[in-house]
Z-matrix of the N, CA and C atoms (Angstrom, degrees):
N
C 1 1.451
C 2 1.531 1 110.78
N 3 1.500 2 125.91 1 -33.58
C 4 0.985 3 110.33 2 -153.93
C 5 1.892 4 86.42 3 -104.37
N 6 1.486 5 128.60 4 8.79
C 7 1.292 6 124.12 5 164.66
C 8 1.654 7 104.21 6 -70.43
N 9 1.087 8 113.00 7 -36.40
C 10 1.564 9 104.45 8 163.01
C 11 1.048 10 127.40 9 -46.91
N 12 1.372 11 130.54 10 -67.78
C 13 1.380 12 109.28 11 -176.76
C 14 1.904 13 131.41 12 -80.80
N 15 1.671 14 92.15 13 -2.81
C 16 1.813 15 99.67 14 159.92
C 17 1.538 16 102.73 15 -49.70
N 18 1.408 17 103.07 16 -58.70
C 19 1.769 18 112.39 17 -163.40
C 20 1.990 19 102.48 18 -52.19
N 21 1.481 20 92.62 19 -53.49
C 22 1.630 21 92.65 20 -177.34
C 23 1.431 22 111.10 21 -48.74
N 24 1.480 23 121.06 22 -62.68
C 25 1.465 24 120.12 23 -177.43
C 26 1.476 25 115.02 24 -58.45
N 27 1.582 26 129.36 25 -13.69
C 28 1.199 27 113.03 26 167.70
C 29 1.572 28 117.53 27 -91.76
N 30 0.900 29 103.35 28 -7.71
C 31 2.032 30 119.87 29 158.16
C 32 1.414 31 111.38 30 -51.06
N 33 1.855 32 91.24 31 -69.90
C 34 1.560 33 93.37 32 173.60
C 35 1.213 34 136.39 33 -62.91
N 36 1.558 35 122.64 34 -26.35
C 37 1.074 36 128.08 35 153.16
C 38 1.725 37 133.22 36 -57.10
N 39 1.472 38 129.57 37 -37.50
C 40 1.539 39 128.41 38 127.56
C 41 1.405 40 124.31 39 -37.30
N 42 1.181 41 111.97 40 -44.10
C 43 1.648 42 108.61 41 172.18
C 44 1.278 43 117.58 42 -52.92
N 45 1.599 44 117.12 43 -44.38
C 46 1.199 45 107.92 44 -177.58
C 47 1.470 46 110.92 45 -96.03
N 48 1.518 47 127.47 46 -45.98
C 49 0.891 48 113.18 47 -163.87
C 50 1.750 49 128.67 48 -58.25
N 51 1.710 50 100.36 49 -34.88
C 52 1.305 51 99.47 50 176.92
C 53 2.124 52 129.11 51 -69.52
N 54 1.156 53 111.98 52 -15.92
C 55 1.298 54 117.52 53 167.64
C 56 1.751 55 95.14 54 -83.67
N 57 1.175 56 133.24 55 -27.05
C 58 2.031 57 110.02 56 -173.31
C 59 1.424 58 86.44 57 -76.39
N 60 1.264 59 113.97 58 -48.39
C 61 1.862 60 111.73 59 -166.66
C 62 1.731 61 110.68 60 -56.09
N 63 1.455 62 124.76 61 -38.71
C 64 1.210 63 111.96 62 165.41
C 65 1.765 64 119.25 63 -66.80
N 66 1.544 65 119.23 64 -28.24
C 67 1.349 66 122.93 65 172.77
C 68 1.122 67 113.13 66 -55.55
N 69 1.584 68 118.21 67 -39.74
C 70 1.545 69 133.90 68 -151.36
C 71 1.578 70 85.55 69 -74.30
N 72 1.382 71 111.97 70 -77.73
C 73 1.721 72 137.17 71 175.81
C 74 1.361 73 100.10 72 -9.38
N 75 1.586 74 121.17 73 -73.76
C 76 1.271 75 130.65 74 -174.72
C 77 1.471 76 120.33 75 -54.61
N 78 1.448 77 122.84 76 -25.08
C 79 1.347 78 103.31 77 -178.02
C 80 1.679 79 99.62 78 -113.38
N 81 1.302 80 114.09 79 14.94
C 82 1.402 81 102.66 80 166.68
C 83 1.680 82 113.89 81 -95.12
N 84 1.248 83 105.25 82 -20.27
C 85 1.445 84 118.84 83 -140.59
C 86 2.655 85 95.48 84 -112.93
N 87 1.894 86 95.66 85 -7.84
C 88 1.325 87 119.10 86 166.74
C 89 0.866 88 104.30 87 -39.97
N 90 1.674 89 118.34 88 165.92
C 91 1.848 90 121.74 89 126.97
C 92 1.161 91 133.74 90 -76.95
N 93 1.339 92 122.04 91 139.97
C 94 1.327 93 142.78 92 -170.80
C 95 1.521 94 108.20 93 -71.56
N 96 1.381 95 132.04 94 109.35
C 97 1.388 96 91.01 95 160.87
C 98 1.934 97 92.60 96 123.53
N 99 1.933 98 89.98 97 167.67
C 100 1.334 99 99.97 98 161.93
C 101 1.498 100 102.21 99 -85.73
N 102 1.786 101 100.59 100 -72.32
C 103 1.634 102 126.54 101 -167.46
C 104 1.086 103 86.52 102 94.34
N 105 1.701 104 99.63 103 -168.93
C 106 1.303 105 116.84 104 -177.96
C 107 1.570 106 121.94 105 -80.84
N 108 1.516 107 116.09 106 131.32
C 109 1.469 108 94.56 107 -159.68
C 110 1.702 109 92.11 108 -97.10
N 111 0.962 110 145.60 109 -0.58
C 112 1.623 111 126.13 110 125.68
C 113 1.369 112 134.00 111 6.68
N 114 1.302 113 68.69 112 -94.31
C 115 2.005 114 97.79 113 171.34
C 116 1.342 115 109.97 114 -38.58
N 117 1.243 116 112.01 115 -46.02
C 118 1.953 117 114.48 116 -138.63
C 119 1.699 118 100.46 117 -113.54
N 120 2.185 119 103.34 118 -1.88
C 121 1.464 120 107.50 119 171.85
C 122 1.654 121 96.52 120 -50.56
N 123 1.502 122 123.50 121 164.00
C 124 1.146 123 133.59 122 152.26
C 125 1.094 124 106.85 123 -84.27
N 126 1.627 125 119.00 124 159.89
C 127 1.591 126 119.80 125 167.39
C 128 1.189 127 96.95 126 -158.26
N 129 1.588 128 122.34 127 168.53
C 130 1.224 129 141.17 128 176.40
C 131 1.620 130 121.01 129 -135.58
N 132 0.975 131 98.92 130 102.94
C 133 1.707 132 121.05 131 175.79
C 134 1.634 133 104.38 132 65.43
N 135 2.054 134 103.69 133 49.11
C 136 1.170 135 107.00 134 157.51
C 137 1.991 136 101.53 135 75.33
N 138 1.261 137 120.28 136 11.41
C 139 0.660 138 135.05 137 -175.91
C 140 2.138 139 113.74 138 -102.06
N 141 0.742 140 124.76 139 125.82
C 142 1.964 141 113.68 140 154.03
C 143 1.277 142 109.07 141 -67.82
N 144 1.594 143 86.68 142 165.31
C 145 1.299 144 86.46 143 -156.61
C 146 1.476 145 88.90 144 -121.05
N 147 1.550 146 117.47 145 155.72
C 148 1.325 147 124.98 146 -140.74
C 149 1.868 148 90.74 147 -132.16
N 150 1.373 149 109.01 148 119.41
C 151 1.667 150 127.44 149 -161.92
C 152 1.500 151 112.12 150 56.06
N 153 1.582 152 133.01 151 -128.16
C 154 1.270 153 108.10 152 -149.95
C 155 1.538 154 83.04 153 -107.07
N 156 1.600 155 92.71 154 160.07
C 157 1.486 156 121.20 155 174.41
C 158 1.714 157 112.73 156 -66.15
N 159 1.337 158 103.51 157 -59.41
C 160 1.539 159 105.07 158 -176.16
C 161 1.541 160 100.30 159 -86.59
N 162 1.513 161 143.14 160 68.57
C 163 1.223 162 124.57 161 179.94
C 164 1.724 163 92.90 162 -89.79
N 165 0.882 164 126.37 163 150.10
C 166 1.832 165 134.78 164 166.15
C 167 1.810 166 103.31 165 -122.40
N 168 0.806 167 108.31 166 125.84
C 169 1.547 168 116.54 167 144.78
C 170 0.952 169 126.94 168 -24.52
N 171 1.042 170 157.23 169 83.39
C 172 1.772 171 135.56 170 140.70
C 173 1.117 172 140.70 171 -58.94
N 174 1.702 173 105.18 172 0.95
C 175 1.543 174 119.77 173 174.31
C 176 1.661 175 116.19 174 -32.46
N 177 1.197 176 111.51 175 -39.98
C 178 1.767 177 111.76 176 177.39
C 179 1.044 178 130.71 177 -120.97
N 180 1.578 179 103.65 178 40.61
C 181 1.656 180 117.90 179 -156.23
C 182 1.382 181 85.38 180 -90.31
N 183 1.720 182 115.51 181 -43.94
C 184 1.881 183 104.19 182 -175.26
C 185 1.508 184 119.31 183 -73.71
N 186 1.449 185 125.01 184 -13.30
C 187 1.322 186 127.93 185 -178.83
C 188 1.591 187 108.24 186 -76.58
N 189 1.355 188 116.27 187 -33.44
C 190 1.158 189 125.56 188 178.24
C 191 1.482 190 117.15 189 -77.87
N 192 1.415 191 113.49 190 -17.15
C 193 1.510 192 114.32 191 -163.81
C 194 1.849 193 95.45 192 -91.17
N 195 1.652 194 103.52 193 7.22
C 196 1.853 195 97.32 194 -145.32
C 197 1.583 196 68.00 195 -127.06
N 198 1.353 197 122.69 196 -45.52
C 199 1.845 198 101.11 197 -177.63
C 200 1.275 199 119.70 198 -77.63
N 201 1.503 200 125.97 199 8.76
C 202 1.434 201 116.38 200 -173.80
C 203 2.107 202 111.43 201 -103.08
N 204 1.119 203 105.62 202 -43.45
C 205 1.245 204 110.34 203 157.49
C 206 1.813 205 121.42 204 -71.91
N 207 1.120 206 116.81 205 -20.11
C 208 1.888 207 102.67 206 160.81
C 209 1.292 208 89.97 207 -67.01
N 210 1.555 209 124.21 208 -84.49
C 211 1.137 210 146.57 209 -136.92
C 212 1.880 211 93.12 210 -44.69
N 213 1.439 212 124.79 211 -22.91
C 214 1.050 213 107.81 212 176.70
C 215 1.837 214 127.81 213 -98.74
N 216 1.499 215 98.93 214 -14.32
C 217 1.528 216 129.62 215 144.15
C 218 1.768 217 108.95 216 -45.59
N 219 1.084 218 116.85 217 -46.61
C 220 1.482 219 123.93 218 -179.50
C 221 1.537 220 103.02 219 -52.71
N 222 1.868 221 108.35 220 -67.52
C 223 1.498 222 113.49 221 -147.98
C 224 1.847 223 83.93 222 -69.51
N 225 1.508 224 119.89 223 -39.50
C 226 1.535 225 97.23 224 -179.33
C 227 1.525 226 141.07 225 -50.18
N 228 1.694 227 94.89 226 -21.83
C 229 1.442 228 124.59 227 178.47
C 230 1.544 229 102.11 228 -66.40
N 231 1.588 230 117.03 229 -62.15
C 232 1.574 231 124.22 230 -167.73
C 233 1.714 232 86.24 231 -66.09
N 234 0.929 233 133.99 232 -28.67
C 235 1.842 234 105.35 233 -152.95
C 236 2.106 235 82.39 234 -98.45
N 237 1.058 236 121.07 235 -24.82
C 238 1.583 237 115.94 236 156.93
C 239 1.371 238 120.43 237 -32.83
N 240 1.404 239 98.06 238 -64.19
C 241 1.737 240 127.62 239 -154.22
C 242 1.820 241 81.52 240 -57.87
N 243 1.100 242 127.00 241 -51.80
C 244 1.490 243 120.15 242 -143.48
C 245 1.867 244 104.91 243 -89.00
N 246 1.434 245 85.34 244 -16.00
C 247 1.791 246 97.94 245 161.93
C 248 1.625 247 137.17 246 -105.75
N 249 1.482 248 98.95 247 12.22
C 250 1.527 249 105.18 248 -169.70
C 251 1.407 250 112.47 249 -62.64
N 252 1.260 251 126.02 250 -52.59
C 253 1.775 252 136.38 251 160.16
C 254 1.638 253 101.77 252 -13.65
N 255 1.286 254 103.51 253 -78.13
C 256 1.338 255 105.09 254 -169.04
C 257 1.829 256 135.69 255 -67.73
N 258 1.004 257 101.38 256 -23.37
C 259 1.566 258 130.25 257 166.81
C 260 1.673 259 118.92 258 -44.07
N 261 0.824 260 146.31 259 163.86
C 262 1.854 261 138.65 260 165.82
C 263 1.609 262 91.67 261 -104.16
N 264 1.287 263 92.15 262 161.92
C 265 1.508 264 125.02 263 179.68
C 266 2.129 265 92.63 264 -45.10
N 267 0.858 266 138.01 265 -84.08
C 268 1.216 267 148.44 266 -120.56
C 269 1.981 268 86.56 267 -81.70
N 270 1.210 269 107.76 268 -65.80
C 271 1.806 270 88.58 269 146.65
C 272 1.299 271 157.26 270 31.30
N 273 1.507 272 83.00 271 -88.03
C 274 1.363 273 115.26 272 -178.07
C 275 1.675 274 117.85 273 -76.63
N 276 1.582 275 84.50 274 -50.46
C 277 1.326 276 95.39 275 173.68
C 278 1.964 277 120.73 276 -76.21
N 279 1.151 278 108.05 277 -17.02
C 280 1.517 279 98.28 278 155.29
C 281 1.665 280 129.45 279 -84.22
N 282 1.321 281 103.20 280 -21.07
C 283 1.420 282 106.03 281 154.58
C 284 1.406 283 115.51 282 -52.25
N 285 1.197 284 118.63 283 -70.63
C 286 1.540 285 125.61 284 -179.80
C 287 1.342 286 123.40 285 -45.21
N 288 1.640 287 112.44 286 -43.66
C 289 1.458 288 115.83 287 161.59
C 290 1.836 289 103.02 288 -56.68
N 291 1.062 290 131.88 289 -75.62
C 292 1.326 291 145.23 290 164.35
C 293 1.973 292 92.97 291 -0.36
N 294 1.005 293 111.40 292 -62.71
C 295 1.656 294 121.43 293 -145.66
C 296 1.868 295 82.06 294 -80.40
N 297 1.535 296 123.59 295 -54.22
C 298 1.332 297 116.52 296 -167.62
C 299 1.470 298 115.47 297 -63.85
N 300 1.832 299 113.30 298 -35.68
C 301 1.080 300 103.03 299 -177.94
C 302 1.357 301 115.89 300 -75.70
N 303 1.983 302 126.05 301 -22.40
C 304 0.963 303 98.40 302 170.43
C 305 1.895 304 153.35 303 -79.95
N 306 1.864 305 86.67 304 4.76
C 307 1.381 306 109.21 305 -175.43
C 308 1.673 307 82.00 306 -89.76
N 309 0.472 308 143.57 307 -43.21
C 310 2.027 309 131.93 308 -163.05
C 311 1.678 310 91.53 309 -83.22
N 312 1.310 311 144.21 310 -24.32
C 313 0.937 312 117.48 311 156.35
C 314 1.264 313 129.03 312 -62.23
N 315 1.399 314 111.41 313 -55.64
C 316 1.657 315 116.53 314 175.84
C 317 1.612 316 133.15 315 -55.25
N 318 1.217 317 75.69 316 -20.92
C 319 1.438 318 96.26 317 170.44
C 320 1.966 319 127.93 318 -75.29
N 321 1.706 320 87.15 319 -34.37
C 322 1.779 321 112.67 320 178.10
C 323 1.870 322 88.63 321 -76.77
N 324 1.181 323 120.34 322 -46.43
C 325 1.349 324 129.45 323 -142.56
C 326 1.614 325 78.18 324 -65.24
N 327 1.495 326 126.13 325 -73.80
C 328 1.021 327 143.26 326 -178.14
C 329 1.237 328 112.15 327 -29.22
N 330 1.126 329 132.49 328 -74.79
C 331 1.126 330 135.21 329 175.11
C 332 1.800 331 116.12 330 -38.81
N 333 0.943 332 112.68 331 -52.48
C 334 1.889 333 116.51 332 179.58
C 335 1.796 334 99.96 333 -61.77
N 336 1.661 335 113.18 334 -34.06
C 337 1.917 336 103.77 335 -172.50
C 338 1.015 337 99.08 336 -96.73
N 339 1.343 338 136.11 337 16.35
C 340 1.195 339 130.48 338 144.74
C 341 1.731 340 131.70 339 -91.55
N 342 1.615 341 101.40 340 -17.75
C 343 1.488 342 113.26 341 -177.71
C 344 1.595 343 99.22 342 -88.26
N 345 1.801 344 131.12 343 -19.63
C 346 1.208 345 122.41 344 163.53
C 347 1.104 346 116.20 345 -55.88
């Protein structure tokens, strides 16, 4: 019994240690400094660059925010599907509620990141 929770705490111990060690990595391994902000302008094909440098898109920031929570409604659905037999009635039927509400959400979700 108590080899169980060695194993757990060395889980947790990978859990944490390996995300601080990439944090750690990253700010040792940064740039220092301004420098010259010349130099360190970005450009494209020798070109300046015309309004902001870091602009990003967000054009599909809401489509993405709406496929990552179904898509995980889904895998709960498939790992359901392969247990429905065994399950009781009441179950089942919160799965299924589970599965409708999350298509009528995505569906609501959809509809509003598309009216932006």
């Amino acid at each position: 019994m108590l080899y169980d929770y060695v194993a757990l705490l060395l889980f947790a111990a990978f859990a944490i240690f390996i995300p601080a060690s990439f944090i750690l990595a990253s700010k040792l391994l940064r740039k220092r400094g301004r420098g010259n902000p010349v130099r360190n302008a970005p450009y494209e094909s020798g070109e300046e660059t015309i309004g902001r440098s870091r602009d990003i898109e967000n054009e599909y920031l809401p489509y993405f925010m709406l496929f990552l929570p179904f898509e995980i409604v889904i895998a709960i659905l498939i790992i359901w599907s392969s247990n429905v037999r065994q399950l009781d009635y009441g179950t089942n039927i919160a799965f299924i509620i589970l599965g409708i509400f999350a298509t009528a959400m995505s569906l609501i979700g959809y509809k509003i990141a598309k009216n932006d």
